[in-house]
C-alpha positions as CSV (number, residue, x, y, z in Angstrom):
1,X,38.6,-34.1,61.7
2,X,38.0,-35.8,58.5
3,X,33.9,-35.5,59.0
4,X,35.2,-31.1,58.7
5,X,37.5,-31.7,56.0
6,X,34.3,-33.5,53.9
7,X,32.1,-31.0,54.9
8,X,34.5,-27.9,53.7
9,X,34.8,-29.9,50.5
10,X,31.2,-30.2,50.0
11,X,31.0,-26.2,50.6
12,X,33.6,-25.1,48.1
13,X,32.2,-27.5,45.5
14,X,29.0,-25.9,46.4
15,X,30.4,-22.6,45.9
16,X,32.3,-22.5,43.0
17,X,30.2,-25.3,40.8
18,X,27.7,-22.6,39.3
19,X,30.7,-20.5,38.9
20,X,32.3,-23.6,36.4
21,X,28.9,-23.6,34.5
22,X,28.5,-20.0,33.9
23,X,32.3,-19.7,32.8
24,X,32.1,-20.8,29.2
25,X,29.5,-18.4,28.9
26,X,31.4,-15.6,30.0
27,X,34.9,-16.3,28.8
28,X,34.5,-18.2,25.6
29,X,32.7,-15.8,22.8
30,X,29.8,-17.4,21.2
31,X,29.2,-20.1,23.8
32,X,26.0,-18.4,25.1
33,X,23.1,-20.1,23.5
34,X,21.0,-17.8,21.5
35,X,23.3,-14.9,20.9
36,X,20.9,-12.9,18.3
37,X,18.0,-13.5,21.5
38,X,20.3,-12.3,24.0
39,X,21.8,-9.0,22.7
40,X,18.0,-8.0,21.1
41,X,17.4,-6.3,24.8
42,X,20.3,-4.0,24.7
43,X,20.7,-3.7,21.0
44,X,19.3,-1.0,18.6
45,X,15.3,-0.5,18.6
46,X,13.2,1.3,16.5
47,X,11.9,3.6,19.6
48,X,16.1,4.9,19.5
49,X,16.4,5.8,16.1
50,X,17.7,9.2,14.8
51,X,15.4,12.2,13.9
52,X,16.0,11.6,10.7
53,X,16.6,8.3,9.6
54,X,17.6,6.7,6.1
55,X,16.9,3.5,5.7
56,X,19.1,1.5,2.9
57,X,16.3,0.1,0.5
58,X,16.8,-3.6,-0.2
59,X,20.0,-3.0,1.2
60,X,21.1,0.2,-0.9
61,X,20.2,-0.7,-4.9
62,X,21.9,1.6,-6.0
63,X,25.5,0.5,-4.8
64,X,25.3,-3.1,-4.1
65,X,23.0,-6.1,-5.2
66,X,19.7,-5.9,-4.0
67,X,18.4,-7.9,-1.3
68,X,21.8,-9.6,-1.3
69,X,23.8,-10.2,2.2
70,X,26.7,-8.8,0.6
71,X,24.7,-5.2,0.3
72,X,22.9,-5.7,3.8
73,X,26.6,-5.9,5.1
74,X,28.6,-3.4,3.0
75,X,25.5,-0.6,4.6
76,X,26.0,-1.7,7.8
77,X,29.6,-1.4,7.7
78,X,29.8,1.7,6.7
79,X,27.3,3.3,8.9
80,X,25.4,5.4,6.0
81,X,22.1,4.3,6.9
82,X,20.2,3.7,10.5
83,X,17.7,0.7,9.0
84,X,18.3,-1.8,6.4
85,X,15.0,-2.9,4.2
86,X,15.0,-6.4,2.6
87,X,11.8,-7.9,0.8
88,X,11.0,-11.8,1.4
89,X,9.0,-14.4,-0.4
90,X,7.8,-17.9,0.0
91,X,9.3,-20.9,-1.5
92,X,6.8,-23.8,-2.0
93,X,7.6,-25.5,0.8
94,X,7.5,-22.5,3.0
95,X,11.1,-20.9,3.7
96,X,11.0,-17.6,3.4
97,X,13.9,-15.7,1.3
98,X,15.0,-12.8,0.5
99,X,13.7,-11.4,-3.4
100,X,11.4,-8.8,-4.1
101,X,10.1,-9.9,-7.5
102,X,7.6,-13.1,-7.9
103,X,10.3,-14.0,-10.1
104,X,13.9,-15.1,-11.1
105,X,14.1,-13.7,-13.8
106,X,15.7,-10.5,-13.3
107,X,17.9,-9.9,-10.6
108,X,19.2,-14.1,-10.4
109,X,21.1,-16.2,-13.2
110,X,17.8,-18.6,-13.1
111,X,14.3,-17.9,-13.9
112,X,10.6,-18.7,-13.4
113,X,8.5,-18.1,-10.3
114,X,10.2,-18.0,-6.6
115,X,7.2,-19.9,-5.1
116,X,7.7,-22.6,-7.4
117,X,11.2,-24.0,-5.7
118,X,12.2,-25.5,-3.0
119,X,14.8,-24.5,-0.4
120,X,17.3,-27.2,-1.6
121,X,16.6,-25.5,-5.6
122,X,17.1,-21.9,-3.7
123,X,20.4,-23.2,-2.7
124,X,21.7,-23.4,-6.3
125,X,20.3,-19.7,-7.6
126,X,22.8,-17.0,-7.8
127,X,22.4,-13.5,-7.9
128,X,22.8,-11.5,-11.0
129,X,24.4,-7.6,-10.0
130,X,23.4,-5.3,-11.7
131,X,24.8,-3.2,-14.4
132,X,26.5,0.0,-13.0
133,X,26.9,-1.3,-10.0
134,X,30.0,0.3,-8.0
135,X,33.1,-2.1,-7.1
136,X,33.2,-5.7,-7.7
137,X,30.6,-8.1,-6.8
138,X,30.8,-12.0,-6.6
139,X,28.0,-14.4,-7.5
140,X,26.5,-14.9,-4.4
141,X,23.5,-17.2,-2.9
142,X,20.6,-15.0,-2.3
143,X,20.0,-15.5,1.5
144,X,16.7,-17.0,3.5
145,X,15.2,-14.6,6.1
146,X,16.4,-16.4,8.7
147,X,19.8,-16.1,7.9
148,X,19.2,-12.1,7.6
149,X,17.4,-12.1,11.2
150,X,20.7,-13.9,12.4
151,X,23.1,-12.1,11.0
152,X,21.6,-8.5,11.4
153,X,18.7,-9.2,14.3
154,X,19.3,-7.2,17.5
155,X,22.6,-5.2,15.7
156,X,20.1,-2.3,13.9
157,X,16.8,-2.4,13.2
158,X,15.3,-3.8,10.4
159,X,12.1,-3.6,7.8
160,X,11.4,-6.4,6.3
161,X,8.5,-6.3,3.4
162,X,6.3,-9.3,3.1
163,X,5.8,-9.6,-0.5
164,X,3.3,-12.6,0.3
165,X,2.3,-14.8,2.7
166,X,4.6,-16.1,5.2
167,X,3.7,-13.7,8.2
168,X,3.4,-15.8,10.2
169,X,6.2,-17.3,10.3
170,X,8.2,-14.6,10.0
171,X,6.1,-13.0,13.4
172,X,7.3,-16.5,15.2
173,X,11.1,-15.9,14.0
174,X,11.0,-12.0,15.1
175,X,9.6,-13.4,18.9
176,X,12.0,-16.2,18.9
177,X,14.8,-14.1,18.4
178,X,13.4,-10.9,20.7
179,X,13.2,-8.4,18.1
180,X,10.1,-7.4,18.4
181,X,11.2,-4.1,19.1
182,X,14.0,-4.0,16.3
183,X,11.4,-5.3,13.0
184,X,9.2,-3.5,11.4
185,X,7.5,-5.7,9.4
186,X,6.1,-3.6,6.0
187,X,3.0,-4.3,4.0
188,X,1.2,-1.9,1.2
189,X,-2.4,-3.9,2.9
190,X,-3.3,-2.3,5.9
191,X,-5.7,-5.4,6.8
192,X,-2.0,-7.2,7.4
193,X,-0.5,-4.5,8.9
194,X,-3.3,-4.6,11.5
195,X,-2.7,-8.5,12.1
196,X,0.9,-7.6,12.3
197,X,-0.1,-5.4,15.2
198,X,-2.4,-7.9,16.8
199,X,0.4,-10.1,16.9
200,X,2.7,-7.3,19.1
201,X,4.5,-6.5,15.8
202,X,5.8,-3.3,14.7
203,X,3.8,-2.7,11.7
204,X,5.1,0.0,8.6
205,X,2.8,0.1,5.7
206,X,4.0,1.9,2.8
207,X,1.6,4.1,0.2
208,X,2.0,5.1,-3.7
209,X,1.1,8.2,-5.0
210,X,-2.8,7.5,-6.1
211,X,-3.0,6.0,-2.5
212,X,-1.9,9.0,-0.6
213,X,-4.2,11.1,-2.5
214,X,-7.4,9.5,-0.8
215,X,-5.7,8.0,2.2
216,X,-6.8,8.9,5.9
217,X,-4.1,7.8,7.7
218,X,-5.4,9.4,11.1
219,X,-7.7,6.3,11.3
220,X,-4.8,4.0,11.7
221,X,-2.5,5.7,14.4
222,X,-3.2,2.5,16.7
223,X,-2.1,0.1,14.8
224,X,0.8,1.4,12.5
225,X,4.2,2.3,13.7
226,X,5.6,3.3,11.0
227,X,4.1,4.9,7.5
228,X,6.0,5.4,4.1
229,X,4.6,7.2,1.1
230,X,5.7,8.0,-2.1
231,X,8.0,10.8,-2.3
232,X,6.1,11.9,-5.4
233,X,2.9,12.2,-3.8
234,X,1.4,16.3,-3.7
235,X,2.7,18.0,-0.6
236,X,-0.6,18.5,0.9
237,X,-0.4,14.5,1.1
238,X,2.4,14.0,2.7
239,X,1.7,16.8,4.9
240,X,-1.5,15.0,5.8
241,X,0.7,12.0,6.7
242,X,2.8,13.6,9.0
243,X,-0.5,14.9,10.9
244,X,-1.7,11.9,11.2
245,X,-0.3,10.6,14.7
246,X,1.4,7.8,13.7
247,X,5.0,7.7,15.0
248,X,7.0,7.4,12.3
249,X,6.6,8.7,8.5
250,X,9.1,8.1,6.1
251,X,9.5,8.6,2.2
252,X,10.5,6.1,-0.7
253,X,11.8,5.8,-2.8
254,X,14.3,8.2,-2.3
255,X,17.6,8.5,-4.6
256,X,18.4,12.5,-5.0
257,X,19.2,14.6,-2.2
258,X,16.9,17.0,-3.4
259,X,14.3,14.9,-3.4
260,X,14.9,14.1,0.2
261,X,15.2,17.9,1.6
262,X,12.1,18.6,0.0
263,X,10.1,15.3,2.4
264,X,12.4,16.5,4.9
265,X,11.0,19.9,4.7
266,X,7.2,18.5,4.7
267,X,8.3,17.0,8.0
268,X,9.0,13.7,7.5
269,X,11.4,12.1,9.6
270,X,13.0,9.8,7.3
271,X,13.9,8.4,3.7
272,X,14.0,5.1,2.4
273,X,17.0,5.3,-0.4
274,X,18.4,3.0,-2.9
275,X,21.8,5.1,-2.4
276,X,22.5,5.6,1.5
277,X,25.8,6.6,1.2
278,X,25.0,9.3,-1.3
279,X,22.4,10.2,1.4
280,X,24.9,9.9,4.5
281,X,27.6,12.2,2.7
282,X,25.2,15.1,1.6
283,X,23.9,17.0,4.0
284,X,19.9,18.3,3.9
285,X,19.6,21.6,2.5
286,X,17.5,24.4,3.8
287,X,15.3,25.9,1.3
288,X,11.9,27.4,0.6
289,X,8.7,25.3,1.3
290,X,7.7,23.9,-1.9
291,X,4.5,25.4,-3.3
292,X,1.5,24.5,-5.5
293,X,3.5,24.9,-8.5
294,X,6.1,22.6,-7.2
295,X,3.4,20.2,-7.1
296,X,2.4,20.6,-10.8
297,X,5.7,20.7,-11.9
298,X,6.5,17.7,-10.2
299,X,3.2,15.9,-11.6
300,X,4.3,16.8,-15.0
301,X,7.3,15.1,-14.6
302,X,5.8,12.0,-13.0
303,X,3.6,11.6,-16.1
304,X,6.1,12.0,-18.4
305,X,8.6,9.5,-17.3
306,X,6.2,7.1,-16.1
307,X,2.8,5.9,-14.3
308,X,1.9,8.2,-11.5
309,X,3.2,6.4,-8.5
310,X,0.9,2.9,-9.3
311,X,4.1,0.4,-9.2
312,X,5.8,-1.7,-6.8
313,X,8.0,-0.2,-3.9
């Protein structure tokens, strides 16, 4: 009798010990290890996105700090755009952050190059809103990469612009986390965005204006997922983008709505915008295709307010 009573013992401890190990994953939240790993499967990915897609440029410029976590989560919160663009850099010792100039100097209260500190001098910058800004907007700590792949990785999908080196690194933090289907990871050199690709990345390369003009982007429909020119660039151009093959071709920088029906019209499938909630609350307008005159008209205006699509995106 007591040789049974051992034995049924035995059976229910059997029975219900894998149950007492799994149940702190299942009924305590945040006790699963590797949270951002786990939802990546399930989460948004960049083969689900929207016909038309906007894409809040360093987080929405326009209406929040740039590249700041604060404007990363006041446009996810608010659901006005499907993708959220951040630019990183390289510290000197190798931490990538969040900044799209090579320096300080114009968006932070410090200045002098962002490769010349060190994660622990990172830690004392603050960012500097800018003027014009809507609503009221703390100093705040610019974040690291990592901190944006955590906080955002595997809850909608992300472009992240390497500004220099550090890929990388920042293709071993998109695989540790499972986003490889979630990232696109943006370059203007195709010559990275091909190593991006060889290293099961999803590669978006973006074009200016004198690029497009000479471009053949049919050639690199294997290894780009994603291409974004200049809305300024001739209509013929962008046409020629959207012919190309490649999956995805989107428009930057993009701030007016008219500026957006008219890319919309030439058939791309999405913007990349400075103001995604202007974007999200005015809806595309039908109109006529715009015409060669359009074109020179539009050139004219280029020229007058500034070089012709040559600067930085």
């Amino acid at each position: 009798m007591v040789m049974i009573t051992v034995r049924a013992v035995r059976a229910v401890h059997a029975c219900l010990l894998p149950l007492l190990v799994l149940a702190p994953v299942v009924l305590v939240p945040g006790c699963a290890p590797a949270p951002a790993r786990m939802r990546a499967p399930d989460g948004p990915r960049a083969s689900g996105l929207p016909g038309t897609v906007y894409a809040a440029h360093r987080g929405g410029a326009l209406e929040a700090p740039e590249n700041s976590m604060a404007g990363l989560l006041s446009a996810y919160r608010r659901r006005s755009a499907a993708v959220l663009d951040v630019d990183v850099r390289t510290l000197r010792d190798g931490t990538l952050v969040a900044m799209h100039d090579r320096t300080l100097n114009r968006t932070t209260d410090h200045t002098g190059p962002v490769s010349g500190l060190t994660l622990r001098q990172w830690r004392r910058v603050r960012l500097r809103p800018a003027g014009g800004l809507p609503g009221a907007w703390p100093p705040e700590h610019p974040p690291t990469a990592e901190a944006v792949l955590a906080r955002f990785g595997g809850r909608i999908v992300l472009n992240v612009e390497v500004k220099d080196g550090g890929l990388k690194r920042l293709a071993g933090m998109i695989r540790e986390r499972g986003l490889t289907g979630s990232v696109y990871v943006q370059s203007n050199k195709l010559p990275q965005a091909a190593k991006a690709h060889r290293m099961g990345l999803l590669t978006s390369v973006w074009r200016s204006v004198r690029q497009a003009r000479t471009d053949r982007p049919e050639r690199w429909r294997g290894t780009v997922d994603m291409l974004s020119v200049d809305h300024r660039a001739r209509d013929a151009d962008i046409r020629r983008a959207v012919r190309s093959g490649i999956p995805r071709v989107w428009s930057h920088t993009v701030n007016r709505p008219a500026a957006r029906d008219r890319v919309l019209r030439l058939g791309c499938d999405g913007v990349l915008t400075d103001a995604p909630r202007l974007m999200a609350r005015t809806p595309p307008r039908a109109a006529k295709p715009a015409g060669e005159g359009d074109d020179r008209r539009r050139a004219e205006g280029d020229k007058a307010g500034g070089p012709d699509g040559g600067g930085d995106r």
